[in-house]
matplotlib code that plots the C-alpha trace (Angstrom):
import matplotlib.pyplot as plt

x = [61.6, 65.2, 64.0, 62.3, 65.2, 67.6, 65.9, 65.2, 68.6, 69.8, 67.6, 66.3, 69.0, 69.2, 65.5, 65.7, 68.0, 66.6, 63.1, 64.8, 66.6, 63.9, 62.5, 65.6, 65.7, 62.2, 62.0, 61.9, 64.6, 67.1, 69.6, 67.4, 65.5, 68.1, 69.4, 66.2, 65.5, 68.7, 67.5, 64.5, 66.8, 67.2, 63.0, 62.7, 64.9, 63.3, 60.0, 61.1, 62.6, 59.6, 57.0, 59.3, 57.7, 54.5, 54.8, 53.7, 56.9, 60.5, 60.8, 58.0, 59.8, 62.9, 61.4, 59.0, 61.7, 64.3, 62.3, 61.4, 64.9, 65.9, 62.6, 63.8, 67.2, 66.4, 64.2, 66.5, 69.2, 66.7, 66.0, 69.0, 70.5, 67.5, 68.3, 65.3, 66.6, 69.4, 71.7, 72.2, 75.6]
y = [-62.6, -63.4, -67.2, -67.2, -65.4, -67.9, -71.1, -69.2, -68.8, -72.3, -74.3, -73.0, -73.8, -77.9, -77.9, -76.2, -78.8, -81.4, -80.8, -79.8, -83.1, -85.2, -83.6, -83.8, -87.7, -88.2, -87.4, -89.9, -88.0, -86.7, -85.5, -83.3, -82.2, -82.1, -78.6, -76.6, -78.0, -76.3, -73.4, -73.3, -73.5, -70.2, -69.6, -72.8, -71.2, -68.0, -69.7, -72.0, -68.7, -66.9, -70.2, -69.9, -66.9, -68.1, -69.9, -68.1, -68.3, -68.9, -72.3, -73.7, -72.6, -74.6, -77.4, -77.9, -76.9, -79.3, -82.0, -81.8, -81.4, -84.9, -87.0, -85.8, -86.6, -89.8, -91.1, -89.6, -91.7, -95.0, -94.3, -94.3, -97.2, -99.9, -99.1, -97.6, -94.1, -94.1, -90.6, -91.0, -91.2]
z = [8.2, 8.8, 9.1, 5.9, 3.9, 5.0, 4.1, 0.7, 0.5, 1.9, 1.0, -2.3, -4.4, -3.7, -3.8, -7.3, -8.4, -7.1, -9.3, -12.5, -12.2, -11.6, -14.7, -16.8, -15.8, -16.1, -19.7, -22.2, -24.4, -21.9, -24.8, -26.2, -23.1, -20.6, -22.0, -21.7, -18.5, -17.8, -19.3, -17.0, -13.9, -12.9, -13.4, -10.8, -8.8, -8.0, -7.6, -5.2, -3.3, -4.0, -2.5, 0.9, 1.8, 1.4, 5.1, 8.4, 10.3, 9.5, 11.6, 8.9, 6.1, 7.4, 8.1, 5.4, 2.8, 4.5, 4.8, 1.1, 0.3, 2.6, 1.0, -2.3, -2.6, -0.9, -3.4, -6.2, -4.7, -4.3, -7.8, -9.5, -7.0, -7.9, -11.7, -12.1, -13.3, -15.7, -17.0, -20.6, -22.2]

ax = plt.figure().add_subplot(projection="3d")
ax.plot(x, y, z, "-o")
ax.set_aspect("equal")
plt.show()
């Protein structure tokens, strides 16, 4: 249990950033969108916390949740480094 708990707590955040960004920059109107995506943050963000528990040992939930985390960002950064991704002014 403690396993599980602490990736919730470690991990869930970044991982609840990570996919309300990709949303927020994924949209085809980020000034108006980017605010309730915002909104919707802190509703990610308990999900995500809530889907870690959802794995049979703690050493899963790492991992899985890590590696997720790692892939995402990476491609975030590959994204917005080919120009592929821009942030609105």
């Amino acid at each position: 249990m403690w396993g599980k708990s602490t990736a919730a707590v470690f991990l869930g955040l970044p991982l609840s950033v990570l996919a309300v960004g990709f949303a927020a920059l994924l949209s085809s109107d980020q000034a108006t969108t980017t605010l309730p995506w915002l909104l919707l943050f802190f509703v990610v963000w308990i999900a995500v916390m809530t889907c870690t528990f959802l794995f049979k040992t703690g050493l899963r939930a790492w991992l899985w949740m890590s590696g997720l985390t790692v892939a995402g960002y990476a491609a975030l950064h590959f994204l917005k480094a080919s120009g592929l991704i821009r942030i609105a002014a």
